[in-house]
DSSP file (Angstrom, degrees, kcal/mol; ACC not computed):
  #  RESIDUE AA STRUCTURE BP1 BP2  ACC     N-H-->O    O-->H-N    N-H-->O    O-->H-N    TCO  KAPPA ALPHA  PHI   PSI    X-CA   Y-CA   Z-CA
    1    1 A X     >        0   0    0      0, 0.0     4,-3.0     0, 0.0     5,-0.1   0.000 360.0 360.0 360.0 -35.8  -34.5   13.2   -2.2
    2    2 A X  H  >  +     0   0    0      2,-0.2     4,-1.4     1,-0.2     5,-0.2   0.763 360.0  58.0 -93.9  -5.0  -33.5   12.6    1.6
    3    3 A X  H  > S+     0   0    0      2,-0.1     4,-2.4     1,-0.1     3,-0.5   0.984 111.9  53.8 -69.5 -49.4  -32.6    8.1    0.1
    4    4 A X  H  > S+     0   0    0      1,-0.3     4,-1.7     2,-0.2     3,-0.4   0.924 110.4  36.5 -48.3 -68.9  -30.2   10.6   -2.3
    5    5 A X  H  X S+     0   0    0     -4,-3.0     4,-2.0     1,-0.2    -1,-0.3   0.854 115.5  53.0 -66.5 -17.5  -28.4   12.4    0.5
    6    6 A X  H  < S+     0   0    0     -4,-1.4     4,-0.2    -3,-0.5    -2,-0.2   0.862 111.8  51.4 -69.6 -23.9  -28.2    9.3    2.9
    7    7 A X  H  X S+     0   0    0     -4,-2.4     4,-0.9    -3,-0.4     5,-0.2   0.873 112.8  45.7 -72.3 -42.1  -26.6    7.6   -0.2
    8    8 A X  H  X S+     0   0    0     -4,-1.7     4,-2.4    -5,-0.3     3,-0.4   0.915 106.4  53.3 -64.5 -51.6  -24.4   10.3   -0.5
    9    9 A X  H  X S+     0   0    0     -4,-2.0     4,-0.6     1,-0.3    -1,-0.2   0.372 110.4  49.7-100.4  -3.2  -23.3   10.7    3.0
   10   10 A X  H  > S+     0   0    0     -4,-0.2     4,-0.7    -3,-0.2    -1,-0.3   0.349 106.8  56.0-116.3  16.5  -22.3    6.9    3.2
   11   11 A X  H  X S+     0   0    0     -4,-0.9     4,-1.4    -3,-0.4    -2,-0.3   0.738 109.1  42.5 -93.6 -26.9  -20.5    7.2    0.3
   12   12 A X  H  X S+     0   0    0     -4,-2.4     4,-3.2    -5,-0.2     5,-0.2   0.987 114.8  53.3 -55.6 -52.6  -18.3   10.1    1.7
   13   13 A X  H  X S+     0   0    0     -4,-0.6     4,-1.1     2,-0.2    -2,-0.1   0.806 111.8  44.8 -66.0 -48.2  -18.1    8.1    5.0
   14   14 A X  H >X S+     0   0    0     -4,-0.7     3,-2.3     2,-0.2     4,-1.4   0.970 114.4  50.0 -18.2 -98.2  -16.8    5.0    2.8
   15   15 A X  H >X S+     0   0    0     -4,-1.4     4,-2.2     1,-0.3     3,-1.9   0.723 111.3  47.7 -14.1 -83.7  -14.3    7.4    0.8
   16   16 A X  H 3X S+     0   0    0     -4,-3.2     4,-2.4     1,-0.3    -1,-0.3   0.631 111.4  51.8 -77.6 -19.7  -12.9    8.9    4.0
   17   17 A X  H <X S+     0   0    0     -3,-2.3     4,-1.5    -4,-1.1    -1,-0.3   0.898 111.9  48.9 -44.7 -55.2  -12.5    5.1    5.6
   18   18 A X  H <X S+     0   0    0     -3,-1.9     4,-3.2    -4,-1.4     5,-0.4   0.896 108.6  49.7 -72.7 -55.3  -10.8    4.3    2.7
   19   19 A X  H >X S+     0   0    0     -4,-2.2     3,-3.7    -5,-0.3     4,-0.9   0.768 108.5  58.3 -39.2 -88.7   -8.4    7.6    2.9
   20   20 A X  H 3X S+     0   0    0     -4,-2.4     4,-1.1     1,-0.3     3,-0.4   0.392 110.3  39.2 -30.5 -62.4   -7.6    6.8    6.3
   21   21 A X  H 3< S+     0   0    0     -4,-1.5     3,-0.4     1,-0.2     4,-0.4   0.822 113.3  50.1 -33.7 -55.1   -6.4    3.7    5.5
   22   22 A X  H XX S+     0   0    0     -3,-3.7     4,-1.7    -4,-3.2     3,-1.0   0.882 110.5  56.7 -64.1 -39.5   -4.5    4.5    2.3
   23   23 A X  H 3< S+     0   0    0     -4,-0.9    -1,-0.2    -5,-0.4    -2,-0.2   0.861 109.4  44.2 -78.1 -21.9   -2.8    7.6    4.3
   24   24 A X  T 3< S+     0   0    0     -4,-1.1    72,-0.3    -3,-0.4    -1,-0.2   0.352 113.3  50.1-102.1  21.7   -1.4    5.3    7.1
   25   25 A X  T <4 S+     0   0    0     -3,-1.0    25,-0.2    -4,-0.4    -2,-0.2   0.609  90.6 110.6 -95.0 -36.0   -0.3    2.8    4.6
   26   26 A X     <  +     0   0    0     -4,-1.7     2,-0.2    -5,-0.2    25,-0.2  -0.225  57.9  41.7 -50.9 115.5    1.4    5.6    2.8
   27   27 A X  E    S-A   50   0A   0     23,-0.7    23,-3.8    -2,-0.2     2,-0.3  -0.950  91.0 -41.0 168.6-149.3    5.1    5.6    2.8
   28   28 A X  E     +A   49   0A   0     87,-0.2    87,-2.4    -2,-0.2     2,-0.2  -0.979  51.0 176.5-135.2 167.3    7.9    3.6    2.5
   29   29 A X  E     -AB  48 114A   0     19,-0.6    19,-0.9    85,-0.3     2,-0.2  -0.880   3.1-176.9 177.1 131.9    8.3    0.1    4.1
   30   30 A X  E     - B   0 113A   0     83,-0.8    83,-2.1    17,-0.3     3,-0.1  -0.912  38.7-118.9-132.1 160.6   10.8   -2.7    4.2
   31   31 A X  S    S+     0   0    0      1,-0.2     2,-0.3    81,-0.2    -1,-0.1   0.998 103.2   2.8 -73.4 -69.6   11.5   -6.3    5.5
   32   32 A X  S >> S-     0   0    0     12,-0.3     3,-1.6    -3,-0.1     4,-1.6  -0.826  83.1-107.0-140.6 147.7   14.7   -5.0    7.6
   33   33 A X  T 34 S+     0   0    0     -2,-0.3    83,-0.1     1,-0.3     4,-0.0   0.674 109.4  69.7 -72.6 -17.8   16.0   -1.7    8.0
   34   34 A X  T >> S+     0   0    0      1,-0.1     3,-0.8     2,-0.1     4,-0.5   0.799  98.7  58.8 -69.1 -25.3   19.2   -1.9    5.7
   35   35 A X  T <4 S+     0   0    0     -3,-1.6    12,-0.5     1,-0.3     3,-0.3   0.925  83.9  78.0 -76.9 -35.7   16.7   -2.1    2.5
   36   36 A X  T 3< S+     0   0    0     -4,-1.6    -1,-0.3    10,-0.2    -2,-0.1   0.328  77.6  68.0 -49.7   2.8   15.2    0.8    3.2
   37   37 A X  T <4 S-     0   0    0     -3,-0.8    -1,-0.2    -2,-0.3    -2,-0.1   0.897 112.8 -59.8 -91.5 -73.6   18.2    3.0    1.7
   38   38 A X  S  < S-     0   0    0     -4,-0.5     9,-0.6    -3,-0.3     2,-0.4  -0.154  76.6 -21.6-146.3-128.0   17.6    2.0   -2.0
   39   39 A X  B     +J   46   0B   0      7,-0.2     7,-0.2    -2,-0.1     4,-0.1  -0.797  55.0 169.0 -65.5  65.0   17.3   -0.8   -4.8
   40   40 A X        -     0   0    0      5,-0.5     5,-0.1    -2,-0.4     6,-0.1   0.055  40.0 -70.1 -85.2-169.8   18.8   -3.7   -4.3
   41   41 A X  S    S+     0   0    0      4,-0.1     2,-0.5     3,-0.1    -1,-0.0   0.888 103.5   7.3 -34.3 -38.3   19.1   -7.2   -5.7
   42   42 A X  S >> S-     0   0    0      1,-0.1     3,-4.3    16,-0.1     4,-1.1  -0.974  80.5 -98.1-155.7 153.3   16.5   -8.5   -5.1
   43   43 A X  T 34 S+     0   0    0     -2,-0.5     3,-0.5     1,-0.3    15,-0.2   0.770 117.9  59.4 -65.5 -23.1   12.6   -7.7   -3.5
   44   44 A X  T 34 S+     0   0    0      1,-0.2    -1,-0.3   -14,-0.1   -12,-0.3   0.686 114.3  41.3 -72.3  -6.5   13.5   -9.0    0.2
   45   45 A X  T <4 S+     0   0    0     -3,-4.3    -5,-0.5    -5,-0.1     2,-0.5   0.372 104.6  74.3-117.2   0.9   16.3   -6.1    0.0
   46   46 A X  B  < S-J   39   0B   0     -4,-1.1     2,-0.3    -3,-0.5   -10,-0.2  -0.918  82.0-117.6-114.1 156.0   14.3   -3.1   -1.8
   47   47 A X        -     0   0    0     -9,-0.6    11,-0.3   -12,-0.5   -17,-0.3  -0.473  16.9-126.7 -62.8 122.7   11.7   -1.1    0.0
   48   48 A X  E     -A   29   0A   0    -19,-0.9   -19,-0.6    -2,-0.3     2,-0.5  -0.302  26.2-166.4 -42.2 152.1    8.0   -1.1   -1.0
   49   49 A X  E     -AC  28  56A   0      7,-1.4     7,-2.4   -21,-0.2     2,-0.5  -0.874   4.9-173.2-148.3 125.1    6.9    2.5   -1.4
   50   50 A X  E     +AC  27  55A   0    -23,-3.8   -23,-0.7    -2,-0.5     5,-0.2  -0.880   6.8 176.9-129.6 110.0    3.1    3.2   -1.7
   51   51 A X        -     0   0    0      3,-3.6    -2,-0.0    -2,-0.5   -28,-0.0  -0.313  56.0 -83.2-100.5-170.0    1.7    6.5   -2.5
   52   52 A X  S    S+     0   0    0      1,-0.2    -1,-0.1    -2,-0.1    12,-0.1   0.968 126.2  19.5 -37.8 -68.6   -2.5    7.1   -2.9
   53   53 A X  S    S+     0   0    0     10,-0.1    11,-0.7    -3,-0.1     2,-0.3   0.268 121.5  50.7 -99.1   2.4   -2.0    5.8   -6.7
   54   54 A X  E     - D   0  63A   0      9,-0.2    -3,-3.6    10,-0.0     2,-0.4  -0.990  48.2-167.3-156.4 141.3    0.7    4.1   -7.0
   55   55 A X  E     -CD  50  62A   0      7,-0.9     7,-1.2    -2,-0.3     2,-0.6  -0.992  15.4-175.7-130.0 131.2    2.9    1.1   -5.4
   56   56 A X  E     +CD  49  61A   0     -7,-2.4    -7,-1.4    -2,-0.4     2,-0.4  -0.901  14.2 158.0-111.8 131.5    6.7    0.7   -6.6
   57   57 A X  E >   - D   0  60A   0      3,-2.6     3,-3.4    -2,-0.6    -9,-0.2  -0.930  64.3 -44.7-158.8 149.0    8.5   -2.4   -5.2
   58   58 A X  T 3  S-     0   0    0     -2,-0.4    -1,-0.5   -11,-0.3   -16,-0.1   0.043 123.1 -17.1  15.7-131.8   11.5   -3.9   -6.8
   59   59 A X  T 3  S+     0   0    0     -3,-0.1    24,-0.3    23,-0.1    -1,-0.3   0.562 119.1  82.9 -72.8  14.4   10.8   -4.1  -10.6
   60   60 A X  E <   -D   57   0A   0     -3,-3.4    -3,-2.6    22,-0.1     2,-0.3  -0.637  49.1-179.5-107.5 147.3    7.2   -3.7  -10.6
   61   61 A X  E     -DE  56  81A   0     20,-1.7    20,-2.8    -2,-0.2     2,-0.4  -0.977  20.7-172.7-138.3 156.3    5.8   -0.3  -10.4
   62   62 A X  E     -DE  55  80A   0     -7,-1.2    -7,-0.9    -2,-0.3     2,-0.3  -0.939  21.2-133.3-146.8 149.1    1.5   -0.6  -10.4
   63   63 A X  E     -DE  54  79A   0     16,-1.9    16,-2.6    -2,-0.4    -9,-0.2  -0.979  27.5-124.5-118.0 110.8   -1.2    1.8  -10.6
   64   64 A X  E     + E   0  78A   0    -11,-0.7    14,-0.2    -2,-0.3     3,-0.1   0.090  35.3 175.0 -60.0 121.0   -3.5    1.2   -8.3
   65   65 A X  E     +     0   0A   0     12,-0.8    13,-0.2     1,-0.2    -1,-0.2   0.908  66.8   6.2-106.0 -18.5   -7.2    0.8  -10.3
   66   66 A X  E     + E   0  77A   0     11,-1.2    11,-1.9     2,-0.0    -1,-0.2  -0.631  60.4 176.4-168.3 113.4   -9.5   -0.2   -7.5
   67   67 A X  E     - E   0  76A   0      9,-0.2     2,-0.3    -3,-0.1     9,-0.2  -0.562   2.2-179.1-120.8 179.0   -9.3   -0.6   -3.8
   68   68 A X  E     - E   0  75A   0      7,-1.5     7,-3.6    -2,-0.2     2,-0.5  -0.937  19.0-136.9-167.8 138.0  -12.0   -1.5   -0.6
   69   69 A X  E     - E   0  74A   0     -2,-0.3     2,-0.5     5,-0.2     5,-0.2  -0.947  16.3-173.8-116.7 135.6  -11.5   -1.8    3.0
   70   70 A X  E >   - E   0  73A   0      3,-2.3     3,-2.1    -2,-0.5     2,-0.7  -0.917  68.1 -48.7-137.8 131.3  -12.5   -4.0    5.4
   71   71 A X  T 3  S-     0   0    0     -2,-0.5    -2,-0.0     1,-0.2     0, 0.0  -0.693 124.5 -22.3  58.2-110.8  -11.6   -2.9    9.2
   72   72 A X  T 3  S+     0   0    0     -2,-0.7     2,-0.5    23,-0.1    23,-0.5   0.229 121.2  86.4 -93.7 -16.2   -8.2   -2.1    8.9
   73   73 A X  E <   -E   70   0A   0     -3,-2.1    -3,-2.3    21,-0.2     2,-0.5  -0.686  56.0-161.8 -89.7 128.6   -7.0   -3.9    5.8
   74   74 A X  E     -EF  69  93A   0     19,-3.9    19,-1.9    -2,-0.5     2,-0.5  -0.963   7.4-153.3-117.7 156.8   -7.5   -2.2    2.3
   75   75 A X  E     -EF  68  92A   0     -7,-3.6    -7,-1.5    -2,-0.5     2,-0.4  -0.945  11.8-175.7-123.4 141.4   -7.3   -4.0   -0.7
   76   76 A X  E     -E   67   0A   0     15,-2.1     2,-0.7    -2,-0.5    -9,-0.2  -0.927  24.9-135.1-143.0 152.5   -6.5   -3.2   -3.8
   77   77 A X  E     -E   66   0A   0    -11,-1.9   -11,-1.2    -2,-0.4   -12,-0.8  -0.905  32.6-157.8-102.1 124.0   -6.2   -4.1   -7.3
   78   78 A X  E     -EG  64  89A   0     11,-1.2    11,-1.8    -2,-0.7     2,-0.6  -0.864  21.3-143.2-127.0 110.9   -3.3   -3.2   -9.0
   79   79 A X  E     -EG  63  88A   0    -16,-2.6   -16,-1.9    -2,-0.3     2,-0.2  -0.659  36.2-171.1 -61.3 112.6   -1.7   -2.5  -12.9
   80   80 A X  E     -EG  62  87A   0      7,-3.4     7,-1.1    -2,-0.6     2,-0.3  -0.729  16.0-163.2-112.1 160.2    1.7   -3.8  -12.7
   81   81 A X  E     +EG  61  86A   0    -20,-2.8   -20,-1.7    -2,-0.2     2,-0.3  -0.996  18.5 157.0-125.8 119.9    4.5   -3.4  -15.3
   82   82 A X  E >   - G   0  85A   0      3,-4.2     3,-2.9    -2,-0.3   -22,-0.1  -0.981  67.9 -14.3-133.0 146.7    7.5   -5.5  -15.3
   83   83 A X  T 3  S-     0   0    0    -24,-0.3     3,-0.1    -2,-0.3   -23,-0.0   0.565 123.8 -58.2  78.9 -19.1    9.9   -6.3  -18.3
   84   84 A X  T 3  S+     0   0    0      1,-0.4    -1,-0.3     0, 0.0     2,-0.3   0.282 119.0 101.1  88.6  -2.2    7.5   -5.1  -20.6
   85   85 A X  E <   -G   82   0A   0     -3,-2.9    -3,-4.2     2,-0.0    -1,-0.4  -0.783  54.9-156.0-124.5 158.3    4.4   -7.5  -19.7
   86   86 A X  E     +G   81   0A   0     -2,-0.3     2,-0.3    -5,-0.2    -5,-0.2  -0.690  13.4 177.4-122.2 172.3    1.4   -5.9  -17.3
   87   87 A X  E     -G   80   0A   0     -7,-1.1    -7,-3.4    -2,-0.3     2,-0.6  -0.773  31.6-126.0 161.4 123.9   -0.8   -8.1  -15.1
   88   88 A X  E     -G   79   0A   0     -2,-0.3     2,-0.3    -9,-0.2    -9,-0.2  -0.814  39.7-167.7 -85.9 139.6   -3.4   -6.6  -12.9
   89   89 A X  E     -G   78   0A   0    -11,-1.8   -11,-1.2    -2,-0.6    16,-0.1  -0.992  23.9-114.9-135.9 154.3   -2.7   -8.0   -9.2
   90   90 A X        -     0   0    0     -2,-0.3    15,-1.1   -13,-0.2     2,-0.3   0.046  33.4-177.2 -69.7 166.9   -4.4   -8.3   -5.7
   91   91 A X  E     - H   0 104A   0     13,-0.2   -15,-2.1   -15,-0.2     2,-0.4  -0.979   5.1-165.4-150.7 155.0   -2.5   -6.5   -3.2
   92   92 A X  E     +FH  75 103A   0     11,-1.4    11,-2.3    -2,-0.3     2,-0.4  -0.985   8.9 178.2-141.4 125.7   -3.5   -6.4    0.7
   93   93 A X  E     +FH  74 102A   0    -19,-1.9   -19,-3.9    -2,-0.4     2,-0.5  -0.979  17.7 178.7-132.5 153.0   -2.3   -4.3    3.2
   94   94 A X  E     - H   0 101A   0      7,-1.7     7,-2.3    -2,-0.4   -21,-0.2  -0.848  14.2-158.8-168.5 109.7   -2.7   -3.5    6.9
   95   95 A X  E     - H   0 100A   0     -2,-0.5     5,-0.3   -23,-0.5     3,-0.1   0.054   7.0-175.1 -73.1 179.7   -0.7   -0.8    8.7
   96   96 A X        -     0   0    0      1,-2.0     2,-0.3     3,-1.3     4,-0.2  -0.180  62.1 -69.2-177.6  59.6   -0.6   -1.2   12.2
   97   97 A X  S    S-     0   0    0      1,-0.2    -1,-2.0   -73,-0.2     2,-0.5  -0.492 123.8 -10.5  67.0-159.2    1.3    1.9   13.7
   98   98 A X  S    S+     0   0    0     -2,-0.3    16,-2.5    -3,-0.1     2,-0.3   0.330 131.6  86.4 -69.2  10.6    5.4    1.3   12.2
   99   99 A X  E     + I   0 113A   0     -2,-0.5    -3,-1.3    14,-0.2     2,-0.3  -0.637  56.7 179.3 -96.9 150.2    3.9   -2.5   11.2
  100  100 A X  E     -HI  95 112A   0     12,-0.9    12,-2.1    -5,-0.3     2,-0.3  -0.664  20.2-146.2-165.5 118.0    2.1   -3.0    7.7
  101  101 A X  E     -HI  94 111A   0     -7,-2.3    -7,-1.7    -2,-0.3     2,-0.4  -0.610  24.5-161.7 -72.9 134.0    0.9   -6.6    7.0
  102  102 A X  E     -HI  93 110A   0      8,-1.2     8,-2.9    -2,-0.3     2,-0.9  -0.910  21.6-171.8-136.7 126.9    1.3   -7.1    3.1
  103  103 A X  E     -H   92   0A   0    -11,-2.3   -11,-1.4    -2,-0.4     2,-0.3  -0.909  13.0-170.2 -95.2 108.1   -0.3   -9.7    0.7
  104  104 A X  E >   -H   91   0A   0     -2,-0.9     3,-1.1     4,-0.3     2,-0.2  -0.791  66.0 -33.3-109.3 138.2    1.4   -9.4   -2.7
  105  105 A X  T 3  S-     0   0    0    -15,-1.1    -1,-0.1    -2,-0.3   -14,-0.1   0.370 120.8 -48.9  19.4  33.6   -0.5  -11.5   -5.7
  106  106 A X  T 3  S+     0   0    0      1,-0.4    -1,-0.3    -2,-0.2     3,-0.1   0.049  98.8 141.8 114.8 -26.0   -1.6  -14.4   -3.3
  107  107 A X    <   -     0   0    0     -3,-1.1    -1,-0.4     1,-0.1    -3,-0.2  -0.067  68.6 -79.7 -66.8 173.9    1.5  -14.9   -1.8
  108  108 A X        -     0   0    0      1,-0.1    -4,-0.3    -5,-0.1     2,-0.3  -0.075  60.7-103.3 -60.9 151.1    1.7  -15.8    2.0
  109  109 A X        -     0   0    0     -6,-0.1     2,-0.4    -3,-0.1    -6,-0.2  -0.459  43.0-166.6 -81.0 125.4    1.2  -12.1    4.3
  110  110 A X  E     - I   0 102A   0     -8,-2.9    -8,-1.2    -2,-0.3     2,-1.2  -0.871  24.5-114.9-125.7 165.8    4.3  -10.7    5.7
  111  111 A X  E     - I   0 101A   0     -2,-0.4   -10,-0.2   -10,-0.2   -81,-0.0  -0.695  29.9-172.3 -91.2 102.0    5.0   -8.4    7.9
  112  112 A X  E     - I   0 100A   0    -12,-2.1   -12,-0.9    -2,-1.2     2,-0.3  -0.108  14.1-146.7 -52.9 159.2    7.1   -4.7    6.6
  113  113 A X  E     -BI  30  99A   0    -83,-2.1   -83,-0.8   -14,-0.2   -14,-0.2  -0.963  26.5-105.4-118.9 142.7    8.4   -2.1    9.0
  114  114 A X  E     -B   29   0A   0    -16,-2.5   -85,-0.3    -2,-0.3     2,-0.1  -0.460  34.8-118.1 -72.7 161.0    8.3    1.4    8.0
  115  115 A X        -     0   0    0    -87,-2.4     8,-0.7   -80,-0.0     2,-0.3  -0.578  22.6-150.4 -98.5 178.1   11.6    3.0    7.2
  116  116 A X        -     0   0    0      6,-0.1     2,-0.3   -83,-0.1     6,-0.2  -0.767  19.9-110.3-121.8 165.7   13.0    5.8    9.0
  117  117 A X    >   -     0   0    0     -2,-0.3     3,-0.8     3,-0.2     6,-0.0  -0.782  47.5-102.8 -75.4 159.5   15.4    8.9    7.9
  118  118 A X  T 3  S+     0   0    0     -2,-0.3    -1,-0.1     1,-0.2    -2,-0.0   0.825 120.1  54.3 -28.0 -55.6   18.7    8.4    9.4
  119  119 A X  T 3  S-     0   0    0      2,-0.2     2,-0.5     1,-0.1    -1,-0.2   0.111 128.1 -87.0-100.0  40.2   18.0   11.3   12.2
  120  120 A X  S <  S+     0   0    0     -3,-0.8    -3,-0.2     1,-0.2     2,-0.2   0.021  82.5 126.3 109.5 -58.5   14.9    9.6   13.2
  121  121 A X        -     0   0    0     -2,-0.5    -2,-0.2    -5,-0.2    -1,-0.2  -0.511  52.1-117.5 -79.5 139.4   12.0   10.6   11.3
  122  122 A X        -     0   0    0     -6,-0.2    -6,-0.1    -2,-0.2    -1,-0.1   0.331  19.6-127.0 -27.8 157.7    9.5    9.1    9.3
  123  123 A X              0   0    0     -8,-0.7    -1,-0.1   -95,-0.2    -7,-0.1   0.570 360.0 360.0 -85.0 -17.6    9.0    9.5    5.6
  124  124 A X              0   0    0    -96,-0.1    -1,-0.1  -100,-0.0   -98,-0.0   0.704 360.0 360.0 -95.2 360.0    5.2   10.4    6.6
């Protein structure tokens, strides 16, 4: 009984590591602060936007199917849709205050800024 509750009480501790992370990744997040307004051409001009379950960035929109953290980075594996064809892919991020490092599907990590509203405030 008490292997049962210890089990329990580092799987909460886990879970809530994992929140933390996923809520200060949560927002929306661009390369330069003119993409952050809407959709554009082309994925260096549209914002990422990453909620709990879901990450939209240019045409792909994904549902997020399994994630892990390690330190500060979470990772997750992601259903993406574009076009009509799906492919699950890795995804990495790690906020870092108005910073979030992002690893999309292998490619090399770059570095987002969060966007802001016009009078200053955050989206979070």
């Amino acid at each position: 009984m008490m292997a049962w509750r210890k089990g329990c009480v580092l799987a909460l501790g886990v879970g809530l590591g994992i929140a933390s992370v996923a809520h200060a990744a949560e927002s929306r997040w661009a390369f330069a602060p003119f993409a952050c307004d809407g959709e554009l051409s082309t994925r260096e001009e549209t914002p990422l936007i990453f909620t709990d379950s879901e990450i939209r960035w240019f045409d792909l929109s994904c549902e997020v199917v399994s994630r892990y953290k390690v330190k500060e980075s979470l990772f997750l594996q992601a259903r993406c849709t574009a076009g009509g064809k799906a492919a699950t892919i890795p995804i990495m991020l790690e906020p870092n205050g108005t910073r979030l490092r992002v690893g999309w599907n292998r490619e090399p990590v770059r570095e987002m800024q969060r966007c802001r509203w016009p009078d200053g405030l955050g989206f979070d």
